[in-house]
N, C-alpha and C positions, 0 to 999 in steps of 0.2 A: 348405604355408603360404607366404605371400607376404609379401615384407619391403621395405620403404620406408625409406629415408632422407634426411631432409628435411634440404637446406642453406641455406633461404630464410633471411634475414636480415630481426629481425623492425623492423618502425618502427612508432612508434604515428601509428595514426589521426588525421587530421588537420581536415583537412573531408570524409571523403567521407560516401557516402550516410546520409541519417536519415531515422528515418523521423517524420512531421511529425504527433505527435498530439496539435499547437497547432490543424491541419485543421482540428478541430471549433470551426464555430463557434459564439459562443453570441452573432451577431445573428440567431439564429431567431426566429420569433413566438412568442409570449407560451405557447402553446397547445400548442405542440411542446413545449417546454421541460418545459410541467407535463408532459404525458404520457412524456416522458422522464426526469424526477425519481421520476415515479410509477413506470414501471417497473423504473428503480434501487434504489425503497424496496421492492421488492416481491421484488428477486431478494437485495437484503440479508434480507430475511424469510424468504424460502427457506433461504438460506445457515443461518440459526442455527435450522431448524426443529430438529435434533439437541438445543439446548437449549432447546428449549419448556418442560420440565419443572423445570429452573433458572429460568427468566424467570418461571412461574409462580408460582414461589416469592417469587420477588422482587416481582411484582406484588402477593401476599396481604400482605407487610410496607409497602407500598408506601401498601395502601388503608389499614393500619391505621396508618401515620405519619402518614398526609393527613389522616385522620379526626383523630385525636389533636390534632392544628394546628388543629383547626375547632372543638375540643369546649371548649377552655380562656379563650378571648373571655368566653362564657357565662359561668365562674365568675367571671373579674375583673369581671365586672357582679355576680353576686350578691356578691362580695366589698363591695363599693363601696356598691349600692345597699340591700342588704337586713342583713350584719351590720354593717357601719360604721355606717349609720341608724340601726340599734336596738340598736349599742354592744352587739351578741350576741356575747358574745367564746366559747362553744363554735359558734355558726354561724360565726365566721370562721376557726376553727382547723379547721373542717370543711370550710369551702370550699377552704383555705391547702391543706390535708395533699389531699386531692383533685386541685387542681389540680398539686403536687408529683405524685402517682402519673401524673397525665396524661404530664406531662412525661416522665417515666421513660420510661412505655411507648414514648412519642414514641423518644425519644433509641437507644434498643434496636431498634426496628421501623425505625430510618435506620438503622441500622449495618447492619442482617442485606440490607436493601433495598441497600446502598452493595453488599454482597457478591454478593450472589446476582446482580444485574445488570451488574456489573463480568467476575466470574467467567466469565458465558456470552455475554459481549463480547471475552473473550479468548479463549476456547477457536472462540470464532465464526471473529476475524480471523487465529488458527491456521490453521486451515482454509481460508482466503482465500487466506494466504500461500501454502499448501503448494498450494494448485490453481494459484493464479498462475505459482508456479517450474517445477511440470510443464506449465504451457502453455506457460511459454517456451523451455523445456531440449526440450522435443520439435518444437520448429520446425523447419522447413526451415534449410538452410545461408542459402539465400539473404535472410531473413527477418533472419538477424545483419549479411549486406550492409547493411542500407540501416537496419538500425540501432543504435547507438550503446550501447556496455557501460553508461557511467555511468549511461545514462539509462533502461535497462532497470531496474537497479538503484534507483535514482529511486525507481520507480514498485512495486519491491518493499518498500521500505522509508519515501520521505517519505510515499508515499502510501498505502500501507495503517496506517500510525501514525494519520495523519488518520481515518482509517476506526475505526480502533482506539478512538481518546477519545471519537468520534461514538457507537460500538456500544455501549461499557462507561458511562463515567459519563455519558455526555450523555445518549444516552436513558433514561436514570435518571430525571435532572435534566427530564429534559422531560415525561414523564408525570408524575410527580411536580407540577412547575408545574400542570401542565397541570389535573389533580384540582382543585389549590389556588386557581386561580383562577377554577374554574368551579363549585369550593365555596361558594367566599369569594364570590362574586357571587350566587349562591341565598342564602346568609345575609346579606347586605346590603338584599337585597328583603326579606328576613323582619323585618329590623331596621326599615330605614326606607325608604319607596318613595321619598319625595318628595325623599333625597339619591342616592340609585341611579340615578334617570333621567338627574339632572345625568352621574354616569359613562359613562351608554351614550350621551350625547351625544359624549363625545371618542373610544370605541373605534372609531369606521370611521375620522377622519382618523390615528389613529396605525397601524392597520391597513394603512392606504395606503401609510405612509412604510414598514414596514415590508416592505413587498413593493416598493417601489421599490430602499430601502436596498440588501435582501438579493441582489437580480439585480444589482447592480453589486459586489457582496461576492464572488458567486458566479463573476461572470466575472474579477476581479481577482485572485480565489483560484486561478484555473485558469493563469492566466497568469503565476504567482510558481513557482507547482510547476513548469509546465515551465520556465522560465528557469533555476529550481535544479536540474531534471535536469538542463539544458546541463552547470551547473558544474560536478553531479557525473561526467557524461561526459569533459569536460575532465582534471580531476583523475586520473581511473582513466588516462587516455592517458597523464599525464604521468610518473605514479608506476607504471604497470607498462611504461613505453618511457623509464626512468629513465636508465638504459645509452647511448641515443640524446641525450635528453637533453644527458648532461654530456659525452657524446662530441664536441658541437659548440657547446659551451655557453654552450646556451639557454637556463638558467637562467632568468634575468631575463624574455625573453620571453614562457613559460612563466606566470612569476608573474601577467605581465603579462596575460594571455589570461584565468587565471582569475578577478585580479579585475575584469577587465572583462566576466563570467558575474555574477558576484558584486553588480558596483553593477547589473547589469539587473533580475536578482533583489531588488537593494535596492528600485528605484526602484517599484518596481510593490508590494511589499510597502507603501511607505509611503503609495502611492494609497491600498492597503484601508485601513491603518491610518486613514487623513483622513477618510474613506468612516463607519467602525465608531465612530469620535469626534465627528465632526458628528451621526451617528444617536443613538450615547448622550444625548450633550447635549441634543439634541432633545427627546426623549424623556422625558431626566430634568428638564428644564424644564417641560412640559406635564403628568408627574406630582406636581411639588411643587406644583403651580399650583391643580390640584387637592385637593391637599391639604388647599392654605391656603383655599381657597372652603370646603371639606365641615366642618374646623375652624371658620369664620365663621357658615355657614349654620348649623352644627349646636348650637354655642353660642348662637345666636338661636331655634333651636326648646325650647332648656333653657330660657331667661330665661322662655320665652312658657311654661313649662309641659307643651310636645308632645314632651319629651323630658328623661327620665333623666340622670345625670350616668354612671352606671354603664354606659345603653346608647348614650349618646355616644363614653363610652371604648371598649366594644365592637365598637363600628361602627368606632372607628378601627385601631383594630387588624385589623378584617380589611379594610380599605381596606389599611391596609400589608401584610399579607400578600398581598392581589390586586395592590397596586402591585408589588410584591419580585416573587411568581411573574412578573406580565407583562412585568418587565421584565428578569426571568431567559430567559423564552422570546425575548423580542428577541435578547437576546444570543447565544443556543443557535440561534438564527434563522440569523446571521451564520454560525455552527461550520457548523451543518448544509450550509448554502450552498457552503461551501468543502469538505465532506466527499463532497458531491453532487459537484460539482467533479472531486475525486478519484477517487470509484468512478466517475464515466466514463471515465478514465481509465483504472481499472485492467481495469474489464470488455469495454473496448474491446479489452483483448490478450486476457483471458479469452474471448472472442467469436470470437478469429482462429482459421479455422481449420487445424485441423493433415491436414488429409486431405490427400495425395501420398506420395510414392513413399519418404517417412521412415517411414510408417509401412503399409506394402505386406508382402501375406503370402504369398513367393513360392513355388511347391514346391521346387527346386533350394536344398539347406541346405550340399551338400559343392563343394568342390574337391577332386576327385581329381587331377588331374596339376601345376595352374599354368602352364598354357601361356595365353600371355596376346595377342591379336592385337587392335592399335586398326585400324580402319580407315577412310580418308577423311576423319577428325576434324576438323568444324571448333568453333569455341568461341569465345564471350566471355562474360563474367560479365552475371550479370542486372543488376548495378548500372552496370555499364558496356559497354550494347547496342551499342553503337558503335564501340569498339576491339575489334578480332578477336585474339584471343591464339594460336588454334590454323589452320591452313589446310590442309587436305587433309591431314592426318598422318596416315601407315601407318606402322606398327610391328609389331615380331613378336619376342616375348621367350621364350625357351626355357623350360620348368620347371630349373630348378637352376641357369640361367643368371644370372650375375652383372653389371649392367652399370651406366655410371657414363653419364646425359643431363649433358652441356656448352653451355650456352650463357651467349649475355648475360643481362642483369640484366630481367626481363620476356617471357625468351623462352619461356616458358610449363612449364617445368622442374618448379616446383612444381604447377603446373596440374595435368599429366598425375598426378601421384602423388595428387590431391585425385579425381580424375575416377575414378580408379583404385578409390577409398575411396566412389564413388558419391555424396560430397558435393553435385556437381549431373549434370547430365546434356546431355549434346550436342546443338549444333545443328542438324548433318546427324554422319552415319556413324553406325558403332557402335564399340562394345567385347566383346570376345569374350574370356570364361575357357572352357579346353575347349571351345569348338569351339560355346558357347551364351550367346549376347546376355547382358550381365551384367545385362540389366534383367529375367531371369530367376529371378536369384538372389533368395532373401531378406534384406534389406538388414543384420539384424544379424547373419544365418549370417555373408554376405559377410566384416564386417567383424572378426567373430570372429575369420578364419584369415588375417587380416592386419596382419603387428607393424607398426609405426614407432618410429623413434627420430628424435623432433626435435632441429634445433640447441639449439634452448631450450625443454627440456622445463619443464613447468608442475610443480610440487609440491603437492599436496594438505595440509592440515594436520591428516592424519595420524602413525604412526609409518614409518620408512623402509622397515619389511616390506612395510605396507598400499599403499606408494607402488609397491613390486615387482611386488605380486600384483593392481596396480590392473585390467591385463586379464584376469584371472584370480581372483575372488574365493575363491574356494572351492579355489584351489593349496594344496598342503601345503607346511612349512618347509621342507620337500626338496627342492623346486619350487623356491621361495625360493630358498635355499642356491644350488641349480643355476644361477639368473638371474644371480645375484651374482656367481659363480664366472665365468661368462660376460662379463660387465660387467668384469671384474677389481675386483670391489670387496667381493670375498668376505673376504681377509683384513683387509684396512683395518676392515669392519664389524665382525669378530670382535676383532682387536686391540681396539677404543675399546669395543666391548660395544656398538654403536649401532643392533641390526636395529629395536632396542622404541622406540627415541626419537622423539618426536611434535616435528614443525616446522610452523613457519605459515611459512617464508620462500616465496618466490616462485616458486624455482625452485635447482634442485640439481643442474646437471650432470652430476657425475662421479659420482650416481649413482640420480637421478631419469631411468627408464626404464619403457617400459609397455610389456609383453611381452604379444603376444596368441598363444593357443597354437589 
C-alpha cells in the first residue's frame, strides 16, 4: 500500500479556468436552431420513453378532459335556445344536470391527466439528474480544471428544474391547449363560417410575433442561467474557502463579487421579463380585439335572423376557450424556449465525452512491492500549458520508505502526490510502480492501494462510521474500530457514543479520514 499526505493549503478558486458554455451561440440561422430544438425534443422523448405507459395514461384522461371542454358550449345553447324558448322546465333540468355530469367528468379526467403527466415528468428528470451527475463525477481531472464547482451545480440543479416544470406540467398544459384549440377551431367552423374566417385572418400575424418573441425569450433564457451559474460558482468558492475568507477579511469583497453575479443575473432576467410583457400585451390586445369584432359581428347576424342567441353564446365560448388555450400556448411558448435553453445546456455535458485513461481497463490490478521510480518528469497542468511545474525530476522511493518532499509554495509537492494518484499524466518521462509504467496499471486497482489523508479532508453527510469506511465500503466494524484506533480517535468516539452520528458539516479533521486498503 501506498500512502500520501497532503499538506497543500487549500484557497478557493478565484478566476481560474471555466469552462465557457455561454460558447454557444444562439446568432445561428434560423434553421440550425430548429434542427437543434428538434433534436433536443427528441432526445427529451427518448429520455421518458421508460414512461410511455404513464404518459399514455395521461394522454387517455387528457382526450377525455378536452372532449369534456368541447361537449358543454352545445348544451348552454340547448339550454338557451331550445328549453328557455319553450319555458320546458324538465328540458332545462335535463340540459342543467347533463351539463353538471360534463363538468364532473371534466374536472376528474384533469386531475388524473395533472397526475399521470406530472408523475412521469418527474421520474423522467430523475433520470436526467442521475445521468447528468455520473457524466460529471466520471470526468477527467482535468475537465474540473477549467471548470467551475458552482457552476457545474447550476446546471444540475437551476437547470434541470427548468427541464423539470417543462416535462411534468408544461407539457400537460400544452397538449392539452393544444387539443383545445384545434377543437375549439373545428367547432367554430361547424358554428359559424362567416366569423371563423375573420380568426384565421389574425393567426399568421400573431404566429409571427410568436416565433420572433420566443427566439429572443430563448436566448435571454440562456444567458440568465449562465450568469446564475456564475453566482452560484462564486458562492460555493466563498462558503467552502470560508477559512481563507475571514483569514484575510474579505468579507465585504466577497459580498461584493456575488452581488455583482447577481445584478448580471438581474439585468438580463429583466430584459426577458420586458420581452414576455410586451408579448402578453400584445397579444392580449389583439385577442380582446377580437373579441369585441366577433361580439359586434355576431349580434348583427342575431338581429338579422342568421343567428341564434344560444349559438352566439356558444361560439363565444369556444372563441374563449381557443383564445385561453392559444394564449396558454404563447406563454408555454416563452417556458419551452427557456427550457430549450437549458437542455442545451445540460446535454452539452451529457454529450462530453468520458473516454481516457479515467476510464481504461488495464491488466496489472496489484502492487506487489511499492517501489516507486519517477523519471525525467516534466509537467504542467492542462489549464495552465505554459507554466512548467515539473523539470526533468528523477526520483526513487523505496517500498516501506518514508519520506517527507520540502519545498516552496508551487514547487510542485502536491503535484507529484496528484501524478502519483494518476489524476493526469506527464509531459515527457514516466512513472514506474515495480519496475512497470504506471499507465499500465488499472486506474481504480491503482487507486484502491493507495491511502491519503488531506490537510482538509472533505466530510460526507453521512454517519462518522461511513465517513471511516468511505475507501472501503464493504470494511467491518473492526475495520472500523482498527482505522479509529489508528487515527487516535478510537476512544473520543466510544466515550460521546458518536461512530452512528450523521453530519452534513464540511469537513472534520480530527477525524474525517479516508483509508484505502
Amino acid at each position: 500500500m501506498i500512502t500520501i499526505i497532503s499538506t497543500r493549503l487549500f484557497l478557493p478558486t478565484l478566476d481560474q479556468g471555466l469552462l465557457d458554455l455561454s460558447a454557444l451561440s444562439f446568432r445561428q440561422p434560423i434553421i440550425k436552431m430548429i434542427n437543434k430544438d428538434k433534436n433536443l425534443f427528441l432526445r427529451l422523448i427518448n429520455l421518458s420513453r421508460e414512461e410511455w405507459p404513464i404518459l399514455f395514461k395521461g394522454m387517455f384522461f387528457l382526450l377525455i378532459s378536452s372532449a369534456a371542454l368541447m361537449v358543454y358550449p352545445q348544451y348552454i345553447k340547448v339550454i338557451i335556445d331550445d328549453a328557455m324558448k319553450s319555458k320546458d322546465m324538465s328540458g332545462l333540468n335535463k340540459a342543467a344536470i347533463i351539463a353538471m355530469v360534463v363538468f364532473i367528468i371534466q374536472a376528474i379526467s384533469s386531475s388524473l391527466r395533472f397526475y399521470y403527466f406530472t408523475l412521469a415528468g418527474e421520474k423522467t428528470v430523475k433520470r436526467l439528474r442521475s445521468k447528468l451527475f455520473s457524466q460529471i463525477i466520471s470526468q477527467e481531472m482535468t475537465f474540473f480544471d477549467f471548470s467551475k464547482t458552482g457552476e457545474l451545480l447550476g446546471r444540475l440543479s437551476a437547470d434541470t428544474a427548468i427541464l423539470q416544470n417543462a416535462l411534468s406540467v408544461n407539457i400537460s398544459m400544452l397538449i392539452r391547449s393544444g387539443f383545445q384549440a384545434i377543437g375549439g377551431l373545428a367547432l367554430l367552423f361547424f358554428t359559424s363560417v362567416k366569423l371563423t374566417v375573420f380568426i384565421l385572418v389574425i393567426i399568421p400575424p400573431i404566429g409571427l410575433l410568436v416565433a420572433i418573441f420566443g427566439k429572443k425569450v430563448k436566448a435571454f433564457s440562456k444567458s440568465t442561467q449562465d450568469a446564475l451559474a456564475l453566482s452560484s460558482a462564486v458562492a460555493e468558492e466563498s462558503i467552502s474557502g470560508v477559512r481563507t475568507v475571514k483569514a484575510f477579511a474579505q468579507e465585504d469583497w466577497e459580498i461584493h463579487r456575488y452581488d455583482d453575479q447577481l445584478q448580471k443575473s438581474f439585468d438580463l432576467s429583466k430584459k426577458r421579463i420586458t420581452i414576455v410583457a410586451n408579448f402578453t400585451g400584445l397579444v392580449s390586445t389583439l385577442g380582446f380585439l377580437a373579441i369585441v369584432f366577433i361580439v359586434w359581428y355576431g349580434g348583427k347576424l342575431v338581429i338579422q335572423n342568421e343567428m341564434s342567441i344560444g349559438t352566439l353564446t356558444s361560439y363565444i365560448l369556444y372563441v374563449m376557450t381557443v383564445a385561453f388555450s392559444a394564449g396558454l400556448l404563447g406563454s408555454l411558448y416563452t417556458d419551452f424556449m427557456s427550457a430549450f435553453g437549458a437542455g442545451h445546456r445540460v446535454f452539452e455535458l451529457m454529450e462530453k465525452s468520458t473516454v481516457g485513461f479515467e476510464n481504461s481497463n488495464k491488466p496489472l490490478k496489484v502492487i506487489s512491492e511499492g517501489l516507486i521510480e519517477i523519471e525525467n518528469a516534466d509537467f504542467s497542468y492542462p489549464a495552465r500549458p505554459d507554466v512548467s511545474i515539473l523539470n526533468s525530476l528523477s526520483l526513487k522511493i523505496a517500498p516501506k520508505e518514508t519520506i517527507a518532499i520540502v519545498g516552496s509554495s508551487g514547487g510542485g509537492k502536491s503535484t507529484i502526490a496528484q501524478l502519483l494518484m494518476r489524476f493526469y499524466d506527464l509531459n515527457e518521462g514516466q512513472i514506474l510502480i515495480d519496475h512497470k509504467p504506471i499507465k499500465d496499471y488499472d486506474l481504480y486497482a491503482l487507486r484502491n492501494q493507495i491511502g491519503i489523508v488531506s490537510q482538509e479532508p472533505i466530510l460526507i453527510s453521512e454517519s462518522i462510521e461511513d465517513n471511516i469506511r468511505y475507501g472501503k465500503p464493504d470494511a467491518s466494524f473492526e475495520e472500523v474500530s482498527s482505522a479509529a484506533k489508528l487515527a487516535y480517535a478510537f476512544d473520543v468516539l466510544c466515550e460521546i457514543n458518536a461512530f452512528h452520528y450523521s453530519t452534513t458539516n464540511s469537513s472534520f479533521p480530527s477525524i474525517c479520514l479516508v483509508l484505502q486498503y
